[in-house]
C-alpha positions as CSV (number, residue, x, y, z in Angstrom):
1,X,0.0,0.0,0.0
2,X,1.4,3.4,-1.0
3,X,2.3,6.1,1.3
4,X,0.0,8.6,1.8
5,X,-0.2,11.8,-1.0
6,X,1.7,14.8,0.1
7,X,-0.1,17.8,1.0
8,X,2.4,20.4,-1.2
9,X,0.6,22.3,-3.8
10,X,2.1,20.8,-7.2
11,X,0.8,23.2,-10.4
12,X,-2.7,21.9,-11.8
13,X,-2.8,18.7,-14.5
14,X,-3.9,21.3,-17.0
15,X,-1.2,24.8,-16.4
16,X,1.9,22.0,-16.6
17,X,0.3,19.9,-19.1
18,X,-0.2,23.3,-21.2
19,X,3.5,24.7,-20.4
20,X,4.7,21.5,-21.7
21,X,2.7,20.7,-25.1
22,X,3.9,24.4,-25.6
23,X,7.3,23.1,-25.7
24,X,7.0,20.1,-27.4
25,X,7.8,21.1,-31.1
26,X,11.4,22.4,-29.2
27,X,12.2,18.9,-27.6
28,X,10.6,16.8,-30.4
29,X,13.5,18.7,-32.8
30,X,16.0,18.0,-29.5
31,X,15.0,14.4,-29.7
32,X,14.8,13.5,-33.6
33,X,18.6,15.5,-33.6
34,X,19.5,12.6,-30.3
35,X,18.0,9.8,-32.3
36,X,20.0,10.6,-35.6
37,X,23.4,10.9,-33.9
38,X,23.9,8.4,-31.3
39,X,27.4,7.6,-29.8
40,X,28.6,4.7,-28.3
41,X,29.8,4.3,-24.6
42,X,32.4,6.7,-23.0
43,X,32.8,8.5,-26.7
44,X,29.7,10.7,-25.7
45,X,31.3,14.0,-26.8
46,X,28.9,15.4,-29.5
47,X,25.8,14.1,-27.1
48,X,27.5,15.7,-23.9
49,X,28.1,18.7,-25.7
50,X,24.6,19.5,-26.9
51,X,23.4,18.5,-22.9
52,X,26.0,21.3,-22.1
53,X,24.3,23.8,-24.3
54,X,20.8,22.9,-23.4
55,X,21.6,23.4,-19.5
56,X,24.2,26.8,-20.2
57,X,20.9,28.3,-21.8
58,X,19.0,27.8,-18.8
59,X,21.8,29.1,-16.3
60,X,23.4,25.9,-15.0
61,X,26.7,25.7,-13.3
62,X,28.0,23.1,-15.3
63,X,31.0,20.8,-15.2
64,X,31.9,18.8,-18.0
65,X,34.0,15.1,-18.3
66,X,32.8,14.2,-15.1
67,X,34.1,10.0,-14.9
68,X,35.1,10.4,-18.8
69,X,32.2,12.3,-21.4
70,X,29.5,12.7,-18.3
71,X,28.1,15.9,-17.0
72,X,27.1,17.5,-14.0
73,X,24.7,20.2,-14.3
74,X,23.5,22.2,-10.7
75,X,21.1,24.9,-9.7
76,X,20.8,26.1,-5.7
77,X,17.5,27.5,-5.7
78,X,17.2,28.8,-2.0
79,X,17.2,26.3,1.3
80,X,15.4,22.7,0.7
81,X,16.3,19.4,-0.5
82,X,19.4,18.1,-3.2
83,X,17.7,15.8,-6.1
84,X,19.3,14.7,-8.4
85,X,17.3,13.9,-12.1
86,X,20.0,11.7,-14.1
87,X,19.5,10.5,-18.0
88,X,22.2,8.2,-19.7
89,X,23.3,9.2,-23.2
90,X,24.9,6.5,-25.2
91,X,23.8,3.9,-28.0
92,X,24.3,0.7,-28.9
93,X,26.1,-1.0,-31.7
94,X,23.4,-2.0,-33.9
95,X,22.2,-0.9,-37.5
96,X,19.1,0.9,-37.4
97,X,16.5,-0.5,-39.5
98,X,13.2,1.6,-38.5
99,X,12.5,3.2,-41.7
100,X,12.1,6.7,-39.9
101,X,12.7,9.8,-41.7
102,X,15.0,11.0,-38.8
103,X,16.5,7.2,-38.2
104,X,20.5,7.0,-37.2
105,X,22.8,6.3,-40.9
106,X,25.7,6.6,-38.4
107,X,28.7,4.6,-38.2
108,X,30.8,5.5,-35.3
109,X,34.3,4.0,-33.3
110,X,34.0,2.5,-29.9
111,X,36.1,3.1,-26.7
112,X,38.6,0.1,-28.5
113,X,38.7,2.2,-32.2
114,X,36.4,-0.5,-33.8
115,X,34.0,1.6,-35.9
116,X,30.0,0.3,-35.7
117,X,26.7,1.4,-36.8
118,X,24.9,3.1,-33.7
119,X,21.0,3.5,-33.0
120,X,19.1,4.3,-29.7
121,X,17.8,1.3,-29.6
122,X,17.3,1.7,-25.7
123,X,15.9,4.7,-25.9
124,X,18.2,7.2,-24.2
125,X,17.3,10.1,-26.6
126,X,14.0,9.5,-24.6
127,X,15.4,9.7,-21.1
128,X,18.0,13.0,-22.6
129,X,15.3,14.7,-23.9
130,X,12.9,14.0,-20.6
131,X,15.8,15.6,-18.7
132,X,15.8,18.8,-20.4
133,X,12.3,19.0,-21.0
134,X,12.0,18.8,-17.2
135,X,14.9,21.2,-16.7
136,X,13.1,23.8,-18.7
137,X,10.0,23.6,-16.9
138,X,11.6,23.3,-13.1
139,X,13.6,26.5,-14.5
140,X,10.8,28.7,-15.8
141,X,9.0,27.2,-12.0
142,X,11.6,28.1,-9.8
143,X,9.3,30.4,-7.7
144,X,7.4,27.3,-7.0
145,X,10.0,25.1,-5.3
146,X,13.3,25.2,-3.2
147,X,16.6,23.6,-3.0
148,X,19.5,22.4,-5.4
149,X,18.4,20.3,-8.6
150,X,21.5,18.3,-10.1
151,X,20.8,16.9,-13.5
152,X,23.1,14.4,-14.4
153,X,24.3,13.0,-18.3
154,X,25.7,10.0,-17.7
155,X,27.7,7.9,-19.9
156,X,28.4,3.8,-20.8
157,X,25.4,2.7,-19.4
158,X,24.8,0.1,-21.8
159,X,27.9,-1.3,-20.7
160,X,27.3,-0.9,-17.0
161,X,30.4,1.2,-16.4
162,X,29.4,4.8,-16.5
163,X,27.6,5.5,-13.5
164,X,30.3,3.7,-11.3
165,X,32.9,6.0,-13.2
166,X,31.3,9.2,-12.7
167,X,30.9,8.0,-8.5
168,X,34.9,7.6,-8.7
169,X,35.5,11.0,-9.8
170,X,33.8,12.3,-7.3
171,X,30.1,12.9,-8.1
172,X,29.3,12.6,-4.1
173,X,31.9,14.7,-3.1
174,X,32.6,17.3,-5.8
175,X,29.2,18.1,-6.0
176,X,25.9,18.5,-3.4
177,X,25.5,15.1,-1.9
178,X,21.7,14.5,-3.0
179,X,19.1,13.6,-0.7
180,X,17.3,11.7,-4.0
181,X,18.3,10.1,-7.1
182,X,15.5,9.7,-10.1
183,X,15.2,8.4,-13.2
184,X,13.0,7.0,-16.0
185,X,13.8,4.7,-18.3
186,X,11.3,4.0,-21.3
187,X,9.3,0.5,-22.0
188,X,9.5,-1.1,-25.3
189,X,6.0,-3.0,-24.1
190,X,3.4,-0.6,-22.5
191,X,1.6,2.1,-24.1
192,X,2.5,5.6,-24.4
193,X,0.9,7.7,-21.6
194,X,1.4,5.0,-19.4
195,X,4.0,5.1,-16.0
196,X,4.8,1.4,-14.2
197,X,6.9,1.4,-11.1
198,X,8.6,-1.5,-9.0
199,X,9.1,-1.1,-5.4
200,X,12.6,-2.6,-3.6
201,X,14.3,-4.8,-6.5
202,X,13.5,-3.9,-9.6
203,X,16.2,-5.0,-11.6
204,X,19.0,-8.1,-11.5
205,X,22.8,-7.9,-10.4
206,X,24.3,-8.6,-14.0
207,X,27.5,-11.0,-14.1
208,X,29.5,-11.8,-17.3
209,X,31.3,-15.4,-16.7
210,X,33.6,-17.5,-19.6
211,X,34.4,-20.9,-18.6
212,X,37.4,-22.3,-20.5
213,X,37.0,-25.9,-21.0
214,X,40.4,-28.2,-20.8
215,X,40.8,-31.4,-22.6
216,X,43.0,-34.0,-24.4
217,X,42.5,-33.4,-28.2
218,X,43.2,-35.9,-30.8
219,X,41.0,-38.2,-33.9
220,X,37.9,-38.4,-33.6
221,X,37.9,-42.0,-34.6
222,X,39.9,-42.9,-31.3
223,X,38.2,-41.0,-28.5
224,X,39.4,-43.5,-26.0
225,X,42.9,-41.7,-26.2
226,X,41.4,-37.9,-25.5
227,X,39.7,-36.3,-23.3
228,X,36.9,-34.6,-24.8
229,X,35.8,-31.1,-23.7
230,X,33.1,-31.3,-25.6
231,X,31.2,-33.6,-23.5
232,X,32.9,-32.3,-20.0
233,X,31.6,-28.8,-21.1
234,X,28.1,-30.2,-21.9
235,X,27.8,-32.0,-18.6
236,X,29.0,-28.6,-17.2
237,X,26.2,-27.0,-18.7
238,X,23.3,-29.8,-17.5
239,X,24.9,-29.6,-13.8
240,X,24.4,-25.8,-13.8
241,X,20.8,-26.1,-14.1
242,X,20.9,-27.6,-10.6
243,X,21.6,-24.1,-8.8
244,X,18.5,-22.7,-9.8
245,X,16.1,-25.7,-9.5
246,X,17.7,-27.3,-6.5
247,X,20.2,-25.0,-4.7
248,X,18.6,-21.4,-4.8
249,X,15.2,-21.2,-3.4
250,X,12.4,-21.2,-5.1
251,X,11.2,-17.7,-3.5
252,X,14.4,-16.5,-4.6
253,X,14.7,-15.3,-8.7
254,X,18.0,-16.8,-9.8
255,X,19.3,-17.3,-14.0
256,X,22.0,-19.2,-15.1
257,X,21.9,-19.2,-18.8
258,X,24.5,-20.5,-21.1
259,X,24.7,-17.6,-24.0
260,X,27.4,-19.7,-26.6
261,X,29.4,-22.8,-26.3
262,X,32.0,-23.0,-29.1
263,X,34.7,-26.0,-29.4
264,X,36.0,-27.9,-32.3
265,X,37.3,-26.8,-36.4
266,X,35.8,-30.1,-38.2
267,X,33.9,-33.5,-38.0
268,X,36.7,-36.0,-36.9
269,X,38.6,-33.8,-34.7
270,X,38.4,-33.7,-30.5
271,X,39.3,-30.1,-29.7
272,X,41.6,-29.4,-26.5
273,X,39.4,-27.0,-25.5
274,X,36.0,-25.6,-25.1
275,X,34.3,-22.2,-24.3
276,X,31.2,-21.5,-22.7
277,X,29.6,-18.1,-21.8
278,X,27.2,-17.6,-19.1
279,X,24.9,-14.6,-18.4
280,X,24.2,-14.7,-14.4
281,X,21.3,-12.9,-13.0
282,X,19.9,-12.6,-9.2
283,X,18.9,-9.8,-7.0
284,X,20.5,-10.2,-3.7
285,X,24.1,-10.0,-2.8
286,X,23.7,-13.9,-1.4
287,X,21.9,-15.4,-4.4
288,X,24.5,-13.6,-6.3
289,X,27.6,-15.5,-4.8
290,X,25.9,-18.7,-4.2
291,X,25.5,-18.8,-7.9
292,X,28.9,-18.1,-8.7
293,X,30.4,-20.2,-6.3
294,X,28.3,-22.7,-7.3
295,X,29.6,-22.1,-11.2
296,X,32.7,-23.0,-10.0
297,X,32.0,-25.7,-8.1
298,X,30.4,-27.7,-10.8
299,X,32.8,-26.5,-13.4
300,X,35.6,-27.9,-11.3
301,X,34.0,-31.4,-10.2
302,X,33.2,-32.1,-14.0
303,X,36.7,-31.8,-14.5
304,X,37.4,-34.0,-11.9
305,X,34.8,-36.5,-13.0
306,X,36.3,-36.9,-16.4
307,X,39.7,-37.8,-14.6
308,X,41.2,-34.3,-16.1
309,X,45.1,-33.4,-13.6
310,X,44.6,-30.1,-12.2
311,X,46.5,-28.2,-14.4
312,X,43.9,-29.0,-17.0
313,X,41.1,-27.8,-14.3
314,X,38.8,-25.3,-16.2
315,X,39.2,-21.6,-16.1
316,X,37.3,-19.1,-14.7
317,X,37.1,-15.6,-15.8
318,X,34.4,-13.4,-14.1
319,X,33.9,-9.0,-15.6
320,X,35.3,-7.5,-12.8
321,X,32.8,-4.5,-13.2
322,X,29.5,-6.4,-13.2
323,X,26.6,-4.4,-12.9
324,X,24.8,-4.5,-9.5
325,X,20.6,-5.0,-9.1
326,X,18.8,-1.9,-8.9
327,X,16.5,-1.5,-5.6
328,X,14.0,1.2,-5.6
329,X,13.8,2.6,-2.3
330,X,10.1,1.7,-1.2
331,X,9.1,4.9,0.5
332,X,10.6,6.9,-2.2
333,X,8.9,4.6,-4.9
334,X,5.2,4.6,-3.2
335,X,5.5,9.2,-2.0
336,X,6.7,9.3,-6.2
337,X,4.2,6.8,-7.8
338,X,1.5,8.4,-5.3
339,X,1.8,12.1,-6.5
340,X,2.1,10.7,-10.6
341,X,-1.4,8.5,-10.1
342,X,-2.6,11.8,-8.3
343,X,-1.9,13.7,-11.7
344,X,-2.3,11.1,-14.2
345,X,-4.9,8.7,-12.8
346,X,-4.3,5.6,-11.1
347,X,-5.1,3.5,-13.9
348,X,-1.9,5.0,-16.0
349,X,0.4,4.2,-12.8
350,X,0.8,0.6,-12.2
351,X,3.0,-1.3,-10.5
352,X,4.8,-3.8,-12.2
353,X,6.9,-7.1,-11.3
354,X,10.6,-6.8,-11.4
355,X,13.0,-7.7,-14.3
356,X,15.8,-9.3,-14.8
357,X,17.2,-7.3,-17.2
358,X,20.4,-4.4,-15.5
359,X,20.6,-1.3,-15.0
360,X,24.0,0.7,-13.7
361,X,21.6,3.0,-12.4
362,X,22.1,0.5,-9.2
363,X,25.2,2.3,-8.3
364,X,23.7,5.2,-7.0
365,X,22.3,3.9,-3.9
366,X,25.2,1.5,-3.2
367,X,27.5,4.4,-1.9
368,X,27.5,4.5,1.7
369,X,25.6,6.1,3.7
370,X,23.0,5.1,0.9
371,X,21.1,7.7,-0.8
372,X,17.2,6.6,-1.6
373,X,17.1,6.4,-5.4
374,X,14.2,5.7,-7.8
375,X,13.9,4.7,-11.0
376,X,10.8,3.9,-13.1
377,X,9.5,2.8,-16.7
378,X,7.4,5.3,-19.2
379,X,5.4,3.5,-21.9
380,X,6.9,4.1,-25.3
381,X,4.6,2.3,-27.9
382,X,1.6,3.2,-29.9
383,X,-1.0,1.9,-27.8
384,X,-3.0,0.5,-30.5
385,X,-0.1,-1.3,-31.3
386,X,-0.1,-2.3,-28.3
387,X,-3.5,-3.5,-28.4
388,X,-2.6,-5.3,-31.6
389,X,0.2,-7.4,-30.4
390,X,-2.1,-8.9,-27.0
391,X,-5.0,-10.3,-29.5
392,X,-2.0,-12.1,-31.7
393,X,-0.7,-9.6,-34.3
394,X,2.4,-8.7,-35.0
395,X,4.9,-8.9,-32.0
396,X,6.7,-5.9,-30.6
397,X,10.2,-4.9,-31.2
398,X,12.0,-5.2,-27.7
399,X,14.6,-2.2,-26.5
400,X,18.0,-2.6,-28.4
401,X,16.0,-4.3,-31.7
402,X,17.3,-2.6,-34.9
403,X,13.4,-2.0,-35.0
404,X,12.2,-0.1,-31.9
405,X,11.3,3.2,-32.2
406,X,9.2,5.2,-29.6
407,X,6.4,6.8,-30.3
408,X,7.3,10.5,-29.8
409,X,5.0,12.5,-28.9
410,X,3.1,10.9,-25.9
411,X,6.2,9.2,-24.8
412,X,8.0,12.5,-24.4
413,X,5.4,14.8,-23.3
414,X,4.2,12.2,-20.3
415,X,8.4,11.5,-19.7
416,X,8.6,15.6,-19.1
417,X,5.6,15.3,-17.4
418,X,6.6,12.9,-14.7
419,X,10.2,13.5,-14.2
420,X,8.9,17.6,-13.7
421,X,6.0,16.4,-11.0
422,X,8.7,14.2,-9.5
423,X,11.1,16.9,-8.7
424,X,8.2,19.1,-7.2
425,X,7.5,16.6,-5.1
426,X,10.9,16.0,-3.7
427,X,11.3,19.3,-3.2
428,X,8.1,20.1,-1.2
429,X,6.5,22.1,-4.2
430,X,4.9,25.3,-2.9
């Protein structure tokens, strides 16, 4: 059950609603110019520069290459609380294939110099053009609320490494500590004009594992004188469906899934070696190293079985920087969700069942002392679509298909909408 509704005044459905259709034809240039130019993780510059320009205009103290390409944008407006509003700004490597007028034709290098085609296939032109939609109208509101706003652009999300590199170089100590964190993301499966929120988890610690199968090569003909990694990696991979069904439990959400498993050059040939590549998903800190001992475990004893000397014992190699689960702070989530069904109405404010999909927004309430943080999903797709997909027609593209593409105007006018109202409420609106 939610907290109960503040008691601040928060400007009328109708005045902000007004205000912001007003604006649109200015953010829906600010997000077709996003969508057509996407860059790729911690190589941000053109995108961090045009987030620069948007908040100079508006009278921002602005610092710039905050943990690589990110930015810091503040405003002290008077005594009151610190919240921070923070959008990520990068794309992913994938060829757009949407057909829109204003799709992405770009081709661009990553962080290692390998050149890619680029679309916001996840929808951070959204969440960038939410921010300064919301910046604009919390700026031309100022007489109606009190405290310090920090708007964050924050890089290499979609590796999971950006907001953990803008907390290194200091974004809790350079800058106003906040006493919040928000931010939206959008949904490549509700309707536009829609708002879902998750209280406590809402998404999955993320780990990244390679197993490196050892064995004795040789003719396939004469398997009698190998020992084939083949089969010890395929038991590997039945005996790791035991930690979910059998050593996790079952009130606990746990994945172990086995992405690729590549071995071998041709027919008659045992290979020496075998690779398997695991996505590991849980929520708590516990199910998390359960699982991974438990990877390592079984990964070991199959070795063993298969009569393998230890220096032919698999290998283990675990992404240092996995991304953490994301937990919505639940009397943050229900005093936000409250005043958003108070302005939209409670049927366009639901509350949805966790993912297990990442987010590296999770880092911002990991710092200790912890700061309450909140994240929480807009709907991005025609709603007749919508409609159309749930009675059997055609399916919906998911976030970082080469088809997804958000329907504009509803998605950005409600994303403006509820990151503003938000922000009010944080700060006690007057």
């Amino acid at each position: 059950m939610g907290a109960a509704l503040a008691l601040c005044v928060i400007p009328a459905k109708a005045e902000l609603r007004e205000d912001i259709a007003a604006d649109y034809p200015y953010l829906e240039d600010l997000y077709k110019t996003f969508h057509a130019s996407p860059e790729l993780s911690f190589m941000e510059v053109a995108t961090a520069r045009r987030l620069v320009a948007e908040f100079d205009k508006l009278g921002f103290d602005i610092t710039e290459g905050v943990g690589g390409t990110g930015v810091v944008a503040v405003m002290r407006n008077g005594e009151g609380p610190t919240v921070t509003l923070r959008a990520d700004m990068d794309g992913l490597p994938v060829r757009e294939e949407t057909g829109l007028p204003y799709a992405s034709q770009m081709t661009a290098p990553n962080r290692f110099g390998d050149v890619q085609p680029t679309m916001h296939a996840c929808g951070h032109d959204v969440h960038m053009t939410s921010l300064v939609g919301a910046a604009r109208r919390l700026v031309a509101m100022k007489d109606q609320w009190s405290g310090t706003l920090i708007l964050i652009g924050q890089p290499a999300e979609e590796i999971g490494l950006g907001a953990k590199a803008m907390i290194d170089d200091g974004l809790f100590t350079r800058f106003p500590r906040p006493d919040y964190v928000i931010a939206l993301h959008d949904s490549a499966s509700l309707p536009a004009g829609t708002i879902a929120y998750t209280p406590g988890y809402a998404l999955a610690n993320v780990d990244s594992i390679d197993i490196y199968v050892k064995g004795v090569g040789g003719h396939g003909a004469y398997p009698q004188t190998t020992k084939d990694p083949v089969v010890i990696a395929s038991q590997i991979v039945l005996a790791l469906q035991t930690l979910v069904s059998r050593e996790v439990s079952p009130l606990e959400p746990a994945v172990v899934t086995v992405g690729a498993f590549n071995a071998g050059s041709k027919h008659n040939i045992i290979s020496d070696e075998a690779h398997l590549q695991l996505t590991v998903r849980s929520y708590t800190d516990e199910v998390r190293e359960k699982l991974i001992t438990g990877i390592q475990r079984i990964a070991r004893a199959q070795a063993i079985s298969a009569g393998l000397p230890e220096d032919l014992y698999p290998v283990i190699e675990m992404e240092k920087d996995y991304t953490p689960s994301t937990y919505n702070d639940p009397q943050l989530a229900y005093r936000v969700s409250d005043s958003l069904k108070a302005a939209f109405g409670a049927d366009k404010v639901i509350e949805v069942d966790p993912v297990m999909g990442g987010e590296d927004f999770s880092q911002y309430s990991r710092v200790e002392p912890t700061i309450p943080s909140f994240i929480f999903w807009i709907g991005a797709v025609a709603p007749e679509k919508v409609a159309a997909a749930k009675a059997g027609g055609p399916p919906l593209p998911s976030l970082h298909s080469p088809f997804f593409a958000p329907e504009p105007e509803p998605t950005l006018k409600t994303g403006v909408e509820a990151m503003t109202r938000a922000a009010l409420e944080l700060f006690d609106a007057k």
